[in-house]
C-alpha positions as CSV (number, residue, x, y, z in Angstrom):
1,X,-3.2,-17.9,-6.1
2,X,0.6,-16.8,-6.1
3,X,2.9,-19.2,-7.1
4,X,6.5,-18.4,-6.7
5,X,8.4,-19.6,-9.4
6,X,11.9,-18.4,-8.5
7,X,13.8,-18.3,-5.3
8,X,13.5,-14.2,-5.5
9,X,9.6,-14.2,-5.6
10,X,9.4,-16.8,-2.7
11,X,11.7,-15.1,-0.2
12,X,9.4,-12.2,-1.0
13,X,5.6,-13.3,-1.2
14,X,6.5,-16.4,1.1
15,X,8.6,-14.9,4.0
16,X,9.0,-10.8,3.7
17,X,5.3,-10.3,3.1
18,X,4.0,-12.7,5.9
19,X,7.1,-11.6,8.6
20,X,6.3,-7.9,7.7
21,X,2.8,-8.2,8.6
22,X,3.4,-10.2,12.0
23,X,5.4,-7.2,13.1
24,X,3.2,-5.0,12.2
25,X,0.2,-6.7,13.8
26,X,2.5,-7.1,16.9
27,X,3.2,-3.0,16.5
28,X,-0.5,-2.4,17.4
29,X,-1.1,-4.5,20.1
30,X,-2.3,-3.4,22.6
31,X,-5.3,-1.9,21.2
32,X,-5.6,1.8,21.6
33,X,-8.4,3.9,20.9
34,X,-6.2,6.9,19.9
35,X,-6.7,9.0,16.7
36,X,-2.9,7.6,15.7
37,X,-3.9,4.0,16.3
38,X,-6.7,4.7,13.7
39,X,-4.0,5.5,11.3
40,X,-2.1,2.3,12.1
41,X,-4.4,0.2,11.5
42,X,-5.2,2.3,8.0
43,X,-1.4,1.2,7.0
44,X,-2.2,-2.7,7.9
45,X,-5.2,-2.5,5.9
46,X,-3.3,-1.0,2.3
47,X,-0.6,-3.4,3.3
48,X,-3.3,-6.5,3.6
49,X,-5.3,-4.8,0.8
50,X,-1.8,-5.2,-1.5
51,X,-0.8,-8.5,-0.6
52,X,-4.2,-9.9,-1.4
53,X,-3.7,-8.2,-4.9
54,X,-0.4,-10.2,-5.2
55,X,-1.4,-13.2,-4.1
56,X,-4.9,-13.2,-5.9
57,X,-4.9,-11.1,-8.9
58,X,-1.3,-9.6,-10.1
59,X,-0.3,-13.6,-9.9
60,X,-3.0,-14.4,-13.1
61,X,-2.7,-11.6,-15.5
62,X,1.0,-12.0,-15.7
63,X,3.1,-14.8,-17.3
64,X,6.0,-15.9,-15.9
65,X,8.9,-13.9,-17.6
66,X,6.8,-10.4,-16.2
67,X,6.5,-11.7,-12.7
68,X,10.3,-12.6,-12.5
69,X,11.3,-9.3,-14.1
70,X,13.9,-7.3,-11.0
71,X,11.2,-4.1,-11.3
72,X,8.3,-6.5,-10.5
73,X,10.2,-8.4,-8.1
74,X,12.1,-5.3,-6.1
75,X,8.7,-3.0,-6.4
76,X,6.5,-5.0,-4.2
77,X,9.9,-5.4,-2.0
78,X,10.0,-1.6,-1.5
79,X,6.4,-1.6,-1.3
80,X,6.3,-3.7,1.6
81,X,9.5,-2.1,3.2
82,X,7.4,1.1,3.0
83,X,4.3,0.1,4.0
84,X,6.8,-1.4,7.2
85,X,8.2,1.8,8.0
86,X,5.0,4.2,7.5
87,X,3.5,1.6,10.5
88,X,6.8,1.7,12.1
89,X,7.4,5.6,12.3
90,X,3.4,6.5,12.4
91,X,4.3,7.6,16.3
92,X,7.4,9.6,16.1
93,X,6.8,10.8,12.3
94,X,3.9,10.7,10.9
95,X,4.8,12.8,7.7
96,X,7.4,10.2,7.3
97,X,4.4,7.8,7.1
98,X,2.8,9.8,5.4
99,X,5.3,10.3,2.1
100,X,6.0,6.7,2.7
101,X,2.9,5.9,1.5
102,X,3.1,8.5,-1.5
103,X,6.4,6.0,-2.1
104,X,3.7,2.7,-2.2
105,X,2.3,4.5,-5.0
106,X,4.7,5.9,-7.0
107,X,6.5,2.0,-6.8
108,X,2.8,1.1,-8.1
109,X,2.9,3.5,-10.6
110,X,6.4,2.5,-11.9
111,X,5.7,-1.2,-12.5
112,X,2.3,-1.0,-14.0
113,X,4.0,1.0,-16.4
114,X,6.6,-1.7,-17.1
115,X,3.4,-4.1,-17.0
116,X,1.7,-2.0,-19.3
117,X,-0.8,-2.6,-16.7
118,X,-3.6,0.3,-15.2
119,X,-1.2,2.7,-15.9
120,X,-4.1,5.8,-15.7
121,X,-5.6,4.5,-13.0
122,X,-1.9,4.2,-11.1
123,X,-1.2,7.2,-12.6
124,X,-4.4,9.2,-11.0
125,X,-3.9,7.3,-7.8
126,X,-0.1,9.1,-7.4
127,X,-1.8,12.2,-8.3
128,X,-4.1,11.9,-5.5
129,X,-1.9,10.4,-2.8
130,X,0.4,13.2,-3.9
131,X,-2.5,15.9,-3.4
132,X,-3.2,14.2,0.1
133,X,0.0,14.5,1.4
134,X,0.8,18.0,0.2
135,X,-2.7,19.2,1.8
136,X,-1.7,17.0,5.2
137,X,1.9,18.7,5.8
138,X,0.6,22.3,4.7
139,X,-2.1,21.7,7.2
140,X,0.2,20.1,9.7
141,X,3.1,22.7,9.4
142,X,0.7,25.8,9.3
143,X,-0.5,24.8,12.7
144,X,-4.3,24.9,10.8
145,X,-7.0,22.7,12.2
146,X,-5.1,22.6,15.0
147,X,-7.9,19.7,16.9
148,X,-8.4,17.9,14.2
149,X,-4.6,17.4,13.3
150,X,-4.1,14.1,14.8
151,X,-6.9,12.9,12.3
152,X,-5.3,14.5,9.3
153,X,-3.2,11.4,8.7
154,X,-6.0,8.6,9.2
155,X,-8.2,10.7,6.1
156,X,-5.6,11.1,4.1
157,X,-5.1,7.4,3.9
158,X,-8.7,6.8,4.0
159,X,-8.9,8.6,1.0
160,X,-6.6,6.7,-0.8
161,X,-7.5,3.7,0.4
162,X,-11.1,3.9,-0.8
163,X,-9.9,4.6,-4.5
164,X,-7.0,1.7,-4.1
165,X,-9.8,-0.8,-2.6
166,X,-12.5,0.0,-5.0
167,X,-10.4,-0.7,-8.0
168,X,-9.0,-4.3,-6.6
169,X,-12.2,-5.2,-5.6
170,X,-13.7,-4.2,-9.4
171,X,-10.9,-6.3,-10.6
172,X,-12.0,-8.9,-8.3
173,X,-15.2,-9.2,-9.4
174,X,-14.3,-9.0,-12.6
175,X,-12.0,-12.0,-12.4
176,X,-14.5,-13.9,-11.1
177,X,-16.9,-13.3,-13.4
178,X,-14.3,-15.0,-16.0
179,X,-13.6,-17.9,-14.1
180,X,-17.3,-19.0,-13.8
């Protein structure tokens, strides 16, 4: 479990983290059964999905002097501020949301490398988020699939979601394995 050992990583993973995620459960209340609402949701989900691989995973492969360092520290802040605003401007902007989330990524990408942790699989995953998003504004700006736009956004971040969640949930298993 996270442990904050400075007063950086508990203003963080202790209040940023938790507040964010109020407001953004708060953003989708009332339930709507709209294809945007569907995307929503999709952002809570990576936002849950990345705060459970803080709190459960990052925080035991690292030692301390990694997990203080201002990239580790200031990339899950962006992450988090990004994840924020994707959920935040999802109505008025979705391609804003949608690059957003190409942002989570590259932030992902950036401190695995200065990890030295899953950097190909970080690497593949802003490759793909990239691909997504290129493919969702050219459809979205070309006026193609004109009924299914409103959909576009919620499977493009299905798709990365899916590739995010089954590589946390291989870790997962994989740390438990070691602790039994």
């Amino acid at each position: 479990m996270l442990n904050p050992i400075n007063d950086k990583q508990k203003f963080i993973y202790t209040l940023i983290y938790p507040a964010l995620l109020g407001s953004m459960l708060f953003e989708i209340l009332p339930i709507k059964l709209c294809p945007i609402y569907l995307f929503k949701f999709l952002i809570i989900i990576f936002f849950l999905l990345d705060y459970y691989h803080l709190y459960f995973i990052m925080d035991n492969k690292f030692d301390d002097d990694k997990k203080i360092s201002p990239k580790y520290i200031y990339g899950d802040l962006a992450v988090s501020l990004l994840l924020f605003s994707a959920l935040k401007y999802a109505d008025s902007l979705p391609i804003f949301s949608t690059w957003a989330i190409v942002g989570v990524t590259v932030c992902f990408f950036v401190y695995s490398h200065e990890l030295d942790y899953e950097f190909k699989f970080y690497k593949s995953l802003v490759v793909i988020t990239a691909i997504c998003a290129i493919i969702t504004t050219i459809i979205i700006n070309l006026e193609i699939l004109i009924n299914l736009q409103v959909y576009i956004y919620s499977i493009f971040l299905a798709i990365v979601l899916i590739q995010y969640s089954k590589h946390i949930l291989a870790q997962k298993k994989t740390y438990n394995k070691k602790d039994n």
